[in-house]
N, C-alpha and C positions, 0 to 999 in steps of 0.2 A: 702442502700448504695451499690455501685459495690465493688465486693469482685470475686477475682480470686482465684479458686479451683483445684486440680488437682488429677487423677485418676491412680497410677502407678501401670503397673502391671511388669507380672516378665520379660518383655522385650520392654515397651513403655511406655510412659508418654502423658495423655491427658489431656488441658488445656479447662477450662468453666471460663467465666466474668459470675456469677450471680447478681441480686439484693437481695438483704440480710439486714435482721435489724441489726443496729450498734449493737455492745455489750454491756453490762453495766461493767461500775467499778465492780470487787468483792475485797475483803479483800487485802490489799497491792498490788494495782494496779491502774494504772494510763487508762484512756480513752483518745488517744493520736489520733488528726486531721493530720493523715498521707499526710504529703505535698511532702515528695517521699520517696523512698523502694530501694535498691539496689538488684541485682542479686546475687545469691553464686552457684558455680556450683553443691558443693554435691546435695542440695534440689532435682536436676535433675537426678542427676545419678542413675540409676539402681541397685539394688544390695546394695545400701549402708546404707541402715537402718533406716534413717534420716524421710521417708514418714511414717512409719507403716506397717500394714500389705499389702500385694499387693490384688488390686482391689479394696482397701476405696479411699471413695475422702477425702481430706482433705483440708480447707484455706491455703496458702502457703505464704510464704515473710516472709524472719526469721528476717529482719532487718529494723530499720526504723528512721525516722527523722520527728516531727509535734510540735502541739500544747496541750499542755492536758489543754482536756474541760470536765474532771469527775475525782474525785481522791476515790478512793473505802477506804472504814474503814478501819484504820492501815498505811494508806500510809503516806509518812513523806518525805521530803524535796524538794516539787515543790509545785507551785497553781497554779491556775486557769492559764493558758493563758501563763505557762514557755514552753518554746523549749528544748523539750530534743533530746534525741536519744535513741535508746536501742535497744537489742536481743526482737525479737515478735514473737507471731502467729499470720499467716495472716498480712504477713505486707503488700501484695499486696491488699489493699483494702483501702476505703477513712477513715475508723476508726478500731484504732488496739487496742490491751489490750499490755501491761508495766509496767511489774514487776516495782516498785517503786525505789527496791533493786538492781535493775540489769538499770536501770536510768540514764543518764547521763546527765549532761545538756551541751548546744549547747555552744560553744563560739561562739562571735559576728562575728569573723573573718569567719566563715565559712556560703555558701550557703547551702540550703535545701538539694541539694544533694548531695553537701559532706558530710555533717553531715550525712547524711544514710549511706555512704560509712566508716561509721567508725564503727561501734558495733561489728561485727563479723570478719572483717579483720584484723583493730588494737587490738580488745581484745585479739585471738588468737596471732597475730604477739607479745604481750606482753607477753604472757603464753612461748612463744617458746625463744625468746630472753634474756626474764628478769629473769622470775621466776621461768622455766626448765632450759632454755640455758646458764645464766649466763654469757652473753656476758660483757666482758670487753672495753675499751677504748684503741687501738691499734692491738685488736686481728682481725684475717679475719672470715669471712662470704660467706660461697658459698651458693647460693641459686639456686635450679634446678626450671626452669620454673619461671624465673623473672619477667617473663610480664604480668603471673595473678593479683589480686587483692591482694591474699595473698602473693605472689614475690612481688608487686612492694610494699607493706605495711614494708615486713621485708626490704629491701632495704632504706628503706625512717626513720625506729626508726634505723636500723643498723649505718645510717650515723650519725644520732643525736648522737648517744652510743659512738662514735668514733671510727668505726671498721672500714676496708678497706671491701670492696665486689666485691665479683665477683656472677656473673649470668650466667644462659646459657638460651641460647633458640633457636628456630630452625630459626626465622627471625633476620636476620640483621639488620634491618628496626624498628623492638623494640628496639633491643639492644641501637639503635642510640637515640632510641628517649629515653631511659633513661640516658642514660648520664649529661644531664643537671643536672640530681636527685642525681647525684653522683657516677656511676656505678664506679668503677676504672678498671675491666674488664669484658668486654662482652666474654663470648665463644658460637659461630655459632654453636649450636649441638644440637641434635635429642635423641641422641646416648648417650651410655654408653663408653665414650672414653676422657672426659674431664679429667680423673686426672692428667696424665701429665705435662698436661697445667695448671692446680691449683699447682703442685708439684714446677713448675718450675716458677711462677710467687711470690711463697712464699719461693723460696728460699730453697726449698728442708723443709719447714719447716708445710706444708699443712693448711686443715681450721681445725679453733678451735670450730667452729659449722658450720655444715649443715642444712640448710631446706631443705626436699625433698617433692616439692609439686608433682611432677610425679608419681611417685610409686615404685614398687618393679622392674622397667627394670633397675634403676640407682642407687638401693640399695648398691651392690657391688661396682660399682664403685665409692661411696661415701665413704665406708671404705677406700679403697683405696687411698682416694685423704685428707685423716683426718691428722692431727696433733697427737701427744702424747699428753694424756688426752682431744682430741677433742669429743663434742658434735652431737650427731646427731637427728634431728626431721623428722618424718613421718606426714605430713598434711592432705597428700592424695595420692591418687591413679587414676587418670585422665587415665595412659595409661591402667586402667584394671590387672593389674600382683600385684595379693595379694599374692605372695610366690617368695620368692629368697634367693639368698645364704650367709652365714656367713660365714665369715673369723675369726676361732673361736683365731686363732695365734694374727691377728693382734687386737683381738676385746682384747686380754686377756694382751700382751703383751704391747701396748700402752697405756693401761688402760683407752680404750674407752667407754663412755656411750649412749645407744641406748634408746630412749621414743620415747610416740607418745604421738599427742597432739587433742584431740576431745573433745566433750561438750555432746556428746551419750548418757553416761552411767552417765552425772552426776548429782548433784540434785543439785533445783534453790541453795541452801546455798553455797554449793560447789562455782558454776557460780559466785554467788554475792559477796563471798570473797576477789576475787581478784580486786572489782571495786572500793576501797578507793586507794589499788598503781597505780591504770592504771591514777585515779582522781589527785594523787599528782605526778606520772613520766612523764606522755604522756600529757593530755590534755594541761599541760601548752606551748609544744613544738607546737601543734595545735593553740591553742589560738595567740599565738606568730606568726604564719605563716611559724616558722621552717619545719615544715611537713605541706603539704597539700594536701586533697585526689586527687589523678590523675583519673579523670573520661573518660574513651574513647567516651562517646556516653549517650545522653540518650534522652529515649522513651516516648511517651503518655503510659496511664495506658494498654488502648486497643489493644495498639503494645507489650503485653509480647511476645506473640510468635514468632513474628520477634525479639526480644530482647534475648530471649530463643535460636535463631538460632544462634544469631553471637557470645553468648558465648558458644555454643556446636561446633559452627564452628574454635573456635581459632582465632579467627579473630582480639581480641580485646588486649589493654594495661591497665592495670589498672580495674576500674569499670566500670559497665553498670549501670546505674540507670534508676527507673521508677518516671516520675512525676506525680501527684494524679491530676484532675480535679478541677482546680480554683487556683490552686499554682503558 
């Protein structure tokens, strides 16, 4: 089978298509006919821990969408020829392994490559919103950097939740194109200067959660832009700045809570915990057509690295996906 690998070292990322034998089912696992794989920027970045050690290669594509045509001993609730989705290794290739546990299956409503567009966007956007964030029905929602995958995901359960949202991001031109999705306001910014404008849009009453897909340049001005007992989440760090400052006054005073939200440190039990609420909150809003994945583009298997390029370049709204050969 073609199976894309990659080589990170401590300041570049090198992509190979080899030919590779499929893998086999092992012990609670599914053998899944990858019919496409979506993009995540961490896998790419630098520095973020997600490859391993620097200079290994590794299979790559953490997310996927196919057919399972092997189910390994112990696995339990799909057969032969169901459509799932799930968190992978190696999802950039024509056959991935899937956890059974970590499994979801496709509603009918959705294409190949939405379905890919859902395992690590929406699980995450669930972790942040539901089951750290606690997002309520009428509360707001700033999200930094709306236009990624994981922005336009929390954007898309936030509306379902009943929350108001506001986004920011450096094009206009996104901003417009989510609206349709719900946005209630866009803020044009780069920069660490949006509180104000959340301040005064809420009525002097700020956000009850943040997502901060940017990093630590917009850290503080997130405190800043917070409600009393608002919420803040850490996704990522895109612009590189793992260090910033605490406003320990207003952190202690408003009785603020600060988490982060990543899959890094955790083990598969952990991961597969949360996929009976994500199976009874979210999917049904999918199946329904309430949420549907917003894709910007998507590629043949042998175009990752022009696929690669235009989400390192910013270029993109939503997801990139890759389609497998014969899909």
């Amino acid at each position: 089978m073609q199976s894309y690998w990659m080589q990170m070292t401590e300041t570049d990322t090198v992509l190979e298509l080899r030919d590779v034998p499929a893998p086999e089912a092992g012990a609670g696992q599914l053998l899944v006919r990858v019919r496409a794989a979506s993009l995540n920027r961490g896998e790419f970045v630098v520095g973020h821990g997600l490859h391993g050690k620097a200079g290994s290669w590794k299979a790559i594509g953490g997310e996927c969408a196919g057919e399972v045509v092997a189910i390994g001993e112990g696995a339990s609730g799909f057969a032969i020829g169901s459509r799932v989705m799930g968190r992978c290794a190696g999802g950039f290739s024509e056959y991935a392994l899937v956890d059974a546990a970590e499994a979801l299956p496709v509603p009918d409503a959705l294409s190949w490559e939405e379905a890919a567009s859902v395992p690590l966007a929406f699980m995450v956007t669930y972790d942040m919103l539901v089951l750290q964030g606690r997002l309520q029905a009428g509360e707001w929602l700033l999200v930094n950097g709306v236009s990624s995958g994981v922005g336009v995901a929390s954007l898309q359960l936030g509306k379902v939740l009943g929350a108001k949202v506001i986004g920011t991001s450096g094009s206009a031109d996104k901003l417009a194109r989510l609206q349709p999705l719900g946005l209630d306001l866009g803020l044009c910014t780069r920069a660490a200067d949006f509180g104000p404008a959340v301040m005064e849009a809420t009525a002097q009453h700020g956000a009850d959660l943040v997502i901060n897909t940017v990093g630590g340049s917009v850290f503080a001005e997130n405190i800043r832009a917070m409600a009393f007992e608002g919420r803040l989440a850490t996704v990522g760090y895109v612009d590189g700045v793992l260090n910033a400052d605490l406003d320990l006054n207003a952190l202690h005073a408003r009785r603020l809570s600060v988490f982060g939200v990543s899959n890094k440190l955790r083990s598969k039990a952990q991961r597969a915990a949360a996929i009976p609420g994500f199976i009874a909150q979210v999917l049904p809003h999918l199946a329904a057509g309430r949420i549907r994945p917003l894709i910007d583009r998507v590629f043949a298997l042998d175009q990752l690295p022009e696929a690669k390029a235009l989400m390192e370049a910013g270029g993109h709204v939503g997801k990139i996906v890759l389609r497998m050969p014969g899909s």
